[in-house]
N, C-alpha and C positions, 0 to 999 in steps of 0.2 A: 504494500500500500504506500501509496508517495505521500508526500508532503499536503498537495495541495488537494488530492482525493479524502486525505485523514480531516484535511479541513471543510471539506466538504459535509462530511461524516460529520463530525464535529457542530457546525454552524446548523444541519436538519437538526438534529438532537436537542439546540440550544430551542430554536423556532418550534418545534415540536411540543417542549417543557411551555414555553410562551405563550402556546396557543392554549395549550390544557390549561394555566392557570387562567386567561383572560375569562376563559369559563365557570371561573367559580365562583360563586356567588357571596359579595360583600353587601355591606348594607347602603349601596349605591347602585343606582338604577347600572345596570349593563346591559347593551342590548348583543350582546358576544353569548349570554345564559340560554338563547332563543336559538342556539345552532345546533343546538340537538335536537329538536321539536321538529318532528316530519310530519304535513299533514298529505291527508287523501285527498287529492283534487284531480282533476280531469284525467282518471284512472291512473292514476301513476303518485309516487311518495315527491313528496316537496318542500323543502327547507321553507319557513313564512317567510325569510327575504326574499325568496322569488316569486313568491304571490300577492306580497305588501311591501308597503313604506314601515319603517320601523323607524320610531324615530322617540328621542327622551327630554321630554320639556322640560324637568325636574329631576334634582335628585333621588328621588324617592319614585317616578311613574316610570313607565313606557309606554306608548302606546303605540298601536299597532292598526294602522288602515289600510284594508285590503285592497285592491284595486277595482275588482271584481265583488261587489256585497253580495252576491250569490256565495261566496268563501266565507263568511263572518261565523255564520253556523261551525265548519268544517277546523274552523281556526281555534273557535273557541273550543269544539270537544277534544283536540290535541293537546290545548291546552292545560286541558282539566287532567289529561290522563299522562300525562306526561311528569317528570321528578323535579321541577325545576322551584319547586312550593309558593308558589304564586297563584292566586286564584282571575280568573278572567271577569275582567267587570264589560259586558257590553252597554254601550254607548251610544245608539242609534247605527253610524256606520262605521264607527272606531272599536276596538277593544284596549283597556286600560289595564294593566299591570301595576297595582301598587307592591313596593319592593319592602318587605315587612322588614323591619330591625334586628338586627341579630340577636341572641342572648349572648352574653358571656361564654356559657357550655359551648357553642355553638361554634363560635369563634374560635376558641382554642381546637376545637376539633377540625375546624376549617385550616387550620395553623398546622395541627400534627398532618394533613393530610397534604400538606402543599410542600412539608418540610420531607414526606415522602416521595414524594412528584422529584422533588428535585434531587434528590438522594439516588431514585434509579436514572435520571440525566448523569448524574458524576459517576455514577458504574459504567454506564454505558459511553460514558466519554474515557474513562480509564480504561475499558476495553478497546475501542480505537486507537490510544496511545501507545498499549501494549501491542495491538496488529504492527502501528507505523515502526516501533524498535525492532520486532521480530525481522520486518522489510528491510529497516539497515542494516543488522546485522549480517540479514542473508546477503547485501547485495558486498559485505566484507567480505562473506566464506567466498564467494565468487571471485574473488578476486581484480585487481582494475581499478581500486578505488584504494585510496589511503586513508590511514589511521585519522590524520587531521579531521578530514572531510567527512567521514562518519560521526567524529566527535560533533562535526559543527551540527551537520546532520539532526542529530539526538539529540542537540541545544538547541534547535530552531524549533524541534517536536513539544520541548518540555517549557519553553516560553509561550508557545502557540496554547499549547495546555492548561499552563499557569495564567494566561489572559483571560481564556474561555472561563475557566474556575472562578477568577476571580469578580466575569461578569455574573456567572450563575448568581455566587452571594448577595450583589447588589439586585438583582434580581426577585431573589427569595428573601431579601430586607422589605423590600418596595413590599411587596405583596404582603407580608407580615403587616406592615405597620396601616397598609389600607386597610388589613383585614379586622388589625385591632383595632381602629377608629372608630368609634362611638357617634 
């Protein structure tokens, strides 16, 4: 694995972690909670942002305008059956999400489960790092390459590593400290 494939590696993993956390549910309206939510519309499964405007007036709403108010009905039952614990308040041709307040409990389990999130990111970034040394090593047994250049090699791998790590923490700081906001 070369340098710039392990950072490729690398960078999904980081955006991967990013994506799962913009998913989790703080006690501020996100409209990122709604991309799990598939509903049934003209025979086929469909994220609400492809059949509505999503859009967050307040810290605390969402609300969601179909395009199509023949969908309102089909929008709102996905809603209801869906885990994202919000209940659908319909509105004439809008659906409104108020985004209830965390408890304490709630929050720190939301905390232990993001400090996990990010925990299998740093495994699985460690395993890429382990692939890219196994690659320079091998390409030492081969012979054609000197000791230097390996060395620098392994230094460019454990910098490149040590950046990514130290974005994760700022990362799982951020997210903490939204999470523990009151």
């Amino acid at each position: 694995m070369t340098l710039s494939e392990g950072k490729e590696s690398i960078n999904s993993i980081v955006e991967s972690l990013k994506d799962g956390l913009s998913k989790m549910r703080t006690g501020r309206a996100n409209p990122d909670v709604l991309d799990s939510v598939v509903v049934n519309v003209y025979e086929s499964e469909m994220p609400i942002k492809h059949i509505a405007n999503v859009s967050v007036p307040d810290a605390r709403t969402i609300v969601i305008q179909p395009w199509d108010t023949q969908n309102t009905e089909k929008i709102e039952k996905a809603l209801l059956s869906s885990d994202i614990g919000m209940t659908p308040v319909v509105d004439g041709e809008i659906i409104r999400l108020s985004v209830p307040s965390l408890t304490q409990d709630l929050r720190e389990q939301y905390v232990k489960e993001m400090k996990d999130m990010v925990e299998e990111a740093r495994i699985a970034i460690r395993e890429v790092r382990h692939r890219m040394m196994d690659a320079a090593d091998k390409s030492a047994e081969g012979g054609g390459v000197s000791e230097d250049d390996i060395k620098r090699q392994k230094d460019a791998i454990e910098n490149a590593v040590t950046e990514v790590m130290d974005r994760l923490k700022e990362v799982a700081d951020n997210k903490e400290k939204e999470l523990m906001t009151v």
